[in-house]
N, CA, C and O atoms as CSV, one atom per row, in Angstrom:
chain,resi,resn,atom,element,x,y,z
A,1,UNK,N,N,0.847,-1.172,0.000
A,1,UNK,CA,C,0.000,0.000,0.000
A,1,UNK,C,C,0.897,1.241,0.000
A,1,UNK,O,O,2.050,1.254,0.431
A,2,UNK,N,N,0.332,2.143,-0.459
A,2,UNK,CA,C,1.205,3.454,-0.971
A,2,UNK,C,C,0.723,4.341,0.085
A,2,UNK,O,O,-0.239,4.026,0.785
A,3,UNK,N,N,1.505,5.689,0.253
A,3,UNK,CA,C,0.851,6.705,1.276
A,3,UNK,C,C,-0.331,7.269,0.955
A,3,UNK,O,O,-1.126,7.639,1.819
A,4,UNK,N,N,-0.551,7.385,-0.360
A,4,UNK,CA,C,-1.578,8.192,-0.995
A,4,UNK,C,C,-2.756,7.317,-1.317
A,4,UNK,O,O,-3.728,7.772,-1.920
A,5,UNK,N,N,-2.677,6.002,-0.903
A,5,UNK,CA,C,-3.855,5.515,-0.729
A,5,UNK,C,C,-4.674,5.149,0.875
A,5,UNK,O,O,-5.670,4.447,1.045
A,6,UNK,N,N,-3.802,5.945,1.987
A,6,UNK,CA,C,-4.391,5.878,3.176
A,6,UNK,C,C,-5.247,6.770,3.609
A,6,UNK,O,O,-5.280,7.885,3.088
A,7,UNK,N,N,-6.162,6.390,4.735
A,7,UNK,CA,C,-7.302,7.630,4.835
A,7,UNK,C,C,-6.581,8.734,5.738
A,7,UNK,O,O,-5.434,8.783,6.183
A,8,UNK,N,N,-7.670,9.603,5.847
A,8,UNK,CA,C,-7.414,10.559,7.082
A,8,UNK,C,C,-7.375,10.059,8.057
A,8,UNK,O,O,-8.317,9.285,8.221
A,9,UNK,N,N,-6.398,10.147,9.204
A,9,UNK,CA,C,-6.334,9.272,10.537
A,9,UNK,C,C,-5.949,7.949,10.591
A,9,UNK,O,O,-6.266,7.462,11.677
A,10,UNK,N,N,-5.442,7.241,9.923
A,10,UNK,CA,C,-4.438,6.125,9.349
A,10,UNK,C,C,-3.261,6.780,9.548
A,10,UNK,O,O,-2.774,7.813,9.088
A,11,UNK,N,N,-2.635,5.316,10.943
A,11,UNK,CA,C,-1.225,5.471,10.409
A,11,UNK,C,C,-0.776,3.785,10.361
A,11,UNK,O,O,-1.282,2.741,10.771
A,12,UNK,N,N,0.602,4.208,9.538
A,12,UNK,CA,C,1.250,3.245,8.929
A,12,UNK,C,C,2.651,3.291,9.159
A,12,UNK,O,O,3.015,4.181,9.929
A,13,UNK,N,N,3.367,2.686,8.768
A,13,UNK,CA,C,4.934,2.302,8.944
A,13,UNK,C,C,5.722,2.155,7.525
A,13,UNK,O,O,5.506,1.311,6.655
A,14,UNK,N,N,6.443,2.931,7.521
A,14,UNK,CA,C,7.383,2.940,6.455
A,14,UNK,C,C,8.153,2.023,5.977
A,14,UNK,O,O,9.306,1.801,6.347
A,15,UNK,N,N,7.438,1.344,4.977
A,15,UNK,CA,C,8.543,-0.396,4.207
A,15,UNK,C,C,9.327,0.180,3.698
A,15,UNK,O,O,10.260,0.525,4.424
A,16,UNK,N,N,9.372,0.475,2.636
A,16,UNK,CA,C,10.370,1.095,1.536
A,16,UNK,C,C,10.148,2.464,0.593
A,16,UNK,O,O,8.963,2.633,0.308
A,17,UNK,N,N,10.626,2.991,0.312
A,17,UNK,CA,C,10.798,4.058,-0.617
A,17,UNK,C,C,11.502,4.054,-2.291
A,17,UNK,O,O,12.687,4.112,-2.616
A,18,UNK,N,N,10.397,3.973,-3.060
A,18,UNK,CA,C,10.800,3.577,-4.302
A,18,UNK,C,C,10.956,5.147,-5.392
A,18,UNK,O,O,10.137,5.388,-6.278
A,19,UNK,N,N,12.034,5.965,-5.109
A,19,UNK,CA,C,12.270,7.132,-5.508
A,19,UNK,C,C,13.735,7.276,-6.077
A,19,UNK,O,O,14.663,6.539,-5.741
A,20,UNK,N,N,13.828,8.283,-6.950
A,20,UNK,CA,C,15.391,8.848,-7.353
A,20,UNK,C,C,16.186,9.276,-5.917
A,20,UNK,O,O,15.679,9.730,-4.891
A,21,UNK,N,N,17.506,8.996,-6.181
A,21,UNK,CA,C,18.198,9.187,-5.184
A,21,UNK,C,C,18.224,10.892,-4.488
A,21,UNK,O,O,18.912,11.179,-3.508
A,22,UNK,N,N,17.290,11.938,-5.257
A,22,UNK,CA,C,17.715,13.397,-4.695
A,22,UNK,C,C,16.504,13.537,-3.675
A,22,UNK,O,O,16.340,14.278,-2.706
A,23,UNK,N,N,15.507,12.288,-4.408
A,23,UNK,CA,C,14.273,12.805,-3.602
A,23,UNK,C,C,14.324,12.038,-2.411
A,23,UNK,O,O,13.834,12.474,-1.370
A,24,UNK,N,N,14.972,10.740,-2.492
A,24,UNK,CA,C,15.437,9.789,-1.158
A,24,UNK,C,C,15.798,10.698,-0.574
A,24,UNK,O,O,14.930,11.218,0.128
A,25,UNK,N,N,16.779,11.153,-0.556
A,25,UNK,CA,C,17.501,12.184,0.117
A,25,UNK,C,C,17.201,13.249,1.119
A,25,UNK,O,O,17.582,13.500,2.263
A,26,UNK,N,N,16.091,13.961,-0.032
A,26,UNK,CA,C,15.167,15.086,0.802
A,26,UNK,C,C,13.592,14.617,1.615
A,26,UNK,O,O,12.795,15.424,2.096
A,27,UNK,N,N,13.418,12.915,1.595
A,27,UNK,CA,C,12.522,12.486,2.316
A,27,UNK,C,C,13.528,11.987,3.607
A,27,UNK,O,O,12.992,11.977,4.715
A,28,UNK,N,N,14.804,11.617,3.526
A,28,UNK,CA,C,15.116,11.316,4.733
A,28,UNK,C,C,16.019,12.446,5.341
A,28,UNK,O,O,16.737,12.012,6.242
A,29,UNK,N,N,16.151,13.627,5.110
A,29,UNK,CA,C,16.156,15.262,5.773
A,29,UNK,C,C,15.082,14.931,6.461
A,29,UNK,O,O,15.318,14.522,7.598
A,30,UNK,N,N,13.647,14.990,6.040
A,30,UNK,CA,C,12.963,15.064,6.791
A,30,UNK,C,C,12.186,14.332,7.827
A,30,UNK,O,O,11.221,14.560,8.557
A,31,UNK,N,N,13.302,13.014,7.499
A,31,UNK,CA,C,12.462,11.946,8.658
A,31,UNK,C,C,11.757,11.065,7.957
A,31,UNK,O,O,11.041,10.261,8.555
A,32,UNK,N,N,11.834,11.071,6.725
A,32,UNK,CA,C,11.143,9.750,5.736
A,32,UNK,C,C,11.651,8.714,5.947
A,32,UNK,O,O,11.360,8.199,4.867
A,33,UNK,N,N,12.337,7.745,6.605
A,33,UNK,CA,C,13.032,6.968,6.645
A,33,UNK,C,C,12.498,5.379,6.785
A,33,UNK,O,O,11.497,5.309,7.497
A,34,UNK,N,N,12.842,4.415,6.387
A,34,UNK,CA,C,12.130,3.055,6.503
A,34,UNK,C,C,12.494,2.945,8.314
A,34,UNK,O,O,13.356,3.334,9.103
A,35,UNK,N,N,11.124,2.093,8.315
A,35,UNK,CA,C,10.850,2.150,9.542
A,35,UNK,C,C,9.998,2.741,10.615
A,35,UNK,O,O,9.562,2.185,11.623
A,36,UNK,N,N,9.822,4.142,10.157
A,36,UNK,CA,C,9.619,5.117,10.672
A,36,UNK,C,C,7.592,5.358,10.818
A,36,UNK,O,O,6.942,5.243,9.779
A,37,UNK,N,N,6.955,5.629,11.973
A,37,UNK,CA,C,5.793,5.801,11.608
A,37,UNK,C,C,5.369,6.728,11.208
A,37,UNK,O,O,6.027,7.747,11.416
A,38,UNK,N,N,4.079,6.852,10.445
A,38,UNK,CA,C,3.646,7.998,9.968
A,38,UNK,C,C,2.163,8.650,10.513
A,38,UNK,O,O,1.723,8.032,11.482
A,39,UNK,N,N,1.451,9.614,10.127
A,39,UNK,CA,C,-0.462,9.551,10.351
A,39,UNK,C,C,-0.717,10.454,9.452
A,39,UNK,O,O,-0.026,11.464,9.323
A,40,UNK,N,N,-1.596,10.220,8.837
A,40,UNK,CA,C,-2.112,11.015,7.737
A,40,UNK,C,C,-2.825,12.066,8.680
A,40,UNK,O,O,-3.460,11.677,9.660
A,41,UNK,N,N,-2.716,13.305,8.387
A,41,UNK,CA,C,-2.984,14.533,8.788
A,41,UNK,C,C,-4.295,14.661,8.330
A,41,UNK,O,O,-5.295,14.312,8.958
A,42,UNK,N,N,-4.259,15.387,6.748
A,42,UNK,CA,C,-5.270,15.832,6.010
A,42,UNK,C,C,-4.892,15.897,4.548
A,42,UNK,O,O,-3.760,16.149,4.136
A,43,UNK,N,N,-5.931,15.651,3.827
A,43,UNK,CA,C,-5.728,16.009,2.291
A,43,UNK,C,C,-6.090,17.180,1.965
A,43,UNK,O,O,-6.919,17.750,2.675
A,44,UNK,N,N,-5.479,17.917,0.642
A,44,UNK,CA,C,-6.422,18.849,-0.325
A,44,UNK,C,C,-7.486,18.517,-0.887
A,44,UNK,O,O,-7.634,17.433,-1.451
A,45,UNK,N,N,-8.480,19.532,-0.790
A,45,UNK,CA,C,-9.600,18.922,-1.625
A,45,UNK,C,C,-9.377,18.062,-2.970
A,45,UNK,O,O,-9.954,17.031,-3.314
A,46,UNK,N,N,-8.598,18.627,-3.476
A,46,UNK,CA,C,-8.198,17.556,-5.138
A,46,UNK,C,C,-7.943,16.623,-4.960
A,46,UNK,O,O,-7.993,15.841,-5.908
A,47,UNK,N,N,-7.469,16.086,-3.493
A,47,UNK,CA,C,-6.375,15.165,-3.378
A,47,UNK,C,C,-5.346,14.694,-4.120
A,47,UNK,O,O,-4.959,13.611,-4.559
A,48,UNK,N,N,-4.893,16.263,-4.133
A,48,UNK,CA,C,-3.261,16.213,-5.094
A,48,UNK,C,C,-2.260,16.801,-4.048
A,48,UNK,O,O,-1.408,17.529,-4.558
A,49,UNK,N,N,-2.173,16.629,-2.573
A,49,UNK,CA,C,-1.226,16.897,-1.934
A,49,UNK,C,C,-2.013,16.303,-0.486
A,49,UNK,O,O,-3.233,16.268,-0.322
A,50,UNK,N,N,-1.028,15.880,0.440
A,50,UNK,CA,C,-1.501,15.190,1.707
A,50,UNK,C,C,-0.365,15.656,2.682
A,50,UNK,O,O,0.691,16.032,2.174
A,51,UNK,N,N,-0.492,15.660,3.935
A,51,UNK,CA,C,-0.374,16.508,5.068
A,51,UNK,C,C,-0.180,14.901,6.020
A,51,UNK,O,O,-1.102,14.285,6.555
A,52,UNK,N,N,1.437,14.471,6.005
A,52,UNK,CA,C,1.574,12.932,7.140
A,52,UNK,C,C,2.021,14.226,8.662
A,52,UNK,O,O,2.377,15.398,8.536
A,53,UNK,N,N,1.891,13.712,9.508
A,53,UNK,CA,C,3.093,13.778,10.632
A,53,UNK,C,C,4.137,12.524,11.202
A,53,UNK,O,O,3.904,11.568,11.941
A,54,UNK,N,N,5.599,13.053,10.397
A,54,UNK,CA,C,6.658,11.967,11.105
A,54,UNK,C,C,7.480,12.992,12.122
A,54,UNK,O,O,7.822,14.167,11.995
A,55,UNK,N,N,7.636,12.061,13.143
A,55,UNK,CA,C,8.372,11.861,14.379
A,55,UNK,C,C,8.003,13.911,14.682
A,55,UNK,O,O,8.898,14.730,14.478
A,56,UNK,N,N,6.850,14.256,15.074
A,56,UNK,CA,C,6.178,15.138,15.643
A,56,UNK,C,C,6.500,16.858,14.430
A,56,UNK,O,O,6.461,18.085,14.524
A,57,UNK,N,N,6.793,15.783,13.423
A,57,UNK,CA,C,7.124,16.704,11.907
A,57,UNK,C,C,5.852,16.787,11.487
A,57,UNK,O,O,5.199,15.770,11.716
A,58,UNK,N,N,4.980,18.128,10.662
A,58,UNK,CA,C,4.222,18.092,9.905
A,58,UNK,C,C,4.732,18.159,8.499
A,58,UNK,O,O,5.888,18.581,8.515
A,59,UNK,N,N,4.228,17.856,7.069
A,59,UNK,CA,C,5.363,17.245,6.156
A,59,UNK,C,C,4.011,17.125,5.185
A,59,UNK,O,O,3.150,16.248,5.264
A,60,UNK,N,N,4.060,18.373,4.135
A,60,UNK,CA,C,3.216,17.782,2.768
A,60,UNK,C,C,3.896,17.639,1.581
A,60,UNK,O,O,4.794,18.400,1.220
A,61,UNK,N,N,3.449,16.577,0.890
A,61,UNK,CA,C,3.828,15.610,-0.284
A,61,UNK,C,C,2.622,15.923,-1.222
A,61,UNK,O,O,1.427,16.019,-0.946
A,62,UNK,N,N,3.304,16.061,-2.460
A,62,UNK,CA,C,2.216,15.999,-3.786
A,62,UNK,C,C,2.603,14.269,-3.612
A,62,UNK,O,O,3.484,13.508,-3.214
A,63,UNK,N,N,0.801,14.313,-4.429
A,63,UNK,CA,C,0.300,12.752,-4.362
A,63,UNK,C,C,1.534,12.090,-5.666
A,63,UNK,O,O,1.786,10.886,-5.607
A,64,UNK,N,N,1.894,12.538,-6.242
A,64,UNK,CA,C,3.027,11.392,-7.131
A,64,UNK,C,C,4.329,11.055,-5.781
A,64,UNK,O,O,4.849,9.961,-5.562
A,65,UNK,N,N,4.587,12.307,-5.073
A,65,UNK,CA,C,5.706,11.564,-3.844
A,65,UNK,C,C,4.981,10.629,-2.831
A,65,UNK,O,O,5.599,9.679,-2.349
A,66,UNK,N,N,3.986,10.819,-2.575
A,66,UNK,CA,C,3.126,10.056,-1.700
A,66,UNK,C,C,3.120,8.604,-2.678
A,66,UNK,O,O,2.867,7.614,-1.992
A,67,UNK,N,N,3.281,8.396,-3.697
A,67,UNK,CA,C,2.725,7.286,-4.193
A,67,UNK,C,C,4.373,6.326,-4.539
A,67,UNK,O,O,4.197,5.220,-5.052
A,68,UNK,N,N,5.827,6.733,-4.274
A,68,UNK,CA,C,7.026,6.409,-3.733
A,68,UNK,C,C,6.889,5.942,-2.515
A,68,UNK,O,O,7.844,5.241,-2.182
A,69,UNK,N,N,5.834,6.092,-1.497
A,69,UNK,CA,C,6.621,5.554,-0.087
A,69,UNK,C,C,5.585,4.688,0.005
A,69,UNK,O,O,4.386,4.966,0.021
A,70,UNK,N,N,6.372,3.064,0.096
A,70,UNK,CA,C,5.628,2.011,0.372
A,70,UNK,C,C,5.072,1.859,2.022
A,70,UNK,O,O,5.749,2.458,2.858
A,71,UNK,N,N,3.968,1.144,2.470
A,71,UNK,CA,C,3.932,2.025,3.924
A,71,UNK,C,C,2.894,0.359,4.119
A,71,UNK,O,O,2.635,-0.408,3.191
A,72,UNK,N,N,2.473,0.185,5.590
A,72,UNK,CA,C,1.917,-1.106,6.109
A,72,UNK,C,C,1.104,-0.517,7.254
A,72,UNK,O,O,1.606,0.026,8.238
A,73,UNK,N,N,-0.012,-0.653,7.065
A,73,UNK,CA,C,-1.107,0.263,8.133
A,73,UNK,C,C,-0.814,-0.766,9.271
A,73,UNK,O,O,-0.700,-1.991,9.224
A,74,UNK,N,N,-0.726,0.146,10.339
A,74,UNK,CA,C,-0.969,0.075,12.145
A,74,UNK,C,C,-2.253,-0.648,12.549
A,74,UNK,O,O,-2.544,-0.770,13.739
């Protein structure tokens, strides 16, 4: 399951991250890291951007980066 297919108030755990190495990079600056839990915050109405909190980080992703982080609901 992908991030961008979890609801509001779902959280999950970070399997893997299937991204280019700049964007690996700037997801684990911010605490993207395998392993790591997540909770879906809130979406945009379009649901073309989503709102996780990692490790007491708030953190929005357009839905194509959301759809890189492989994730295993709680």
């Amino acid at each position: 399951m992908r991030v961008s297919q979890l609801k509001k108030g779902e959280k999950a755990t970070i399997l893997s991250i299937d991204a280019p190495k700049v964007l690996r990079e700037r997801f684990n600056s911010l605490g993207i890291i395998v392993g790591e839990e997540l909770l879906v915050k809130h979406y945009s109405w379009a649901k073309k951007s989503i709102e996780i909190e990692v490790s007491q980080t708030l953190i929005i992703l357009r839905d194509e980066e959301a759809d890189k982080i492989e994730v295993v609901v709680k």
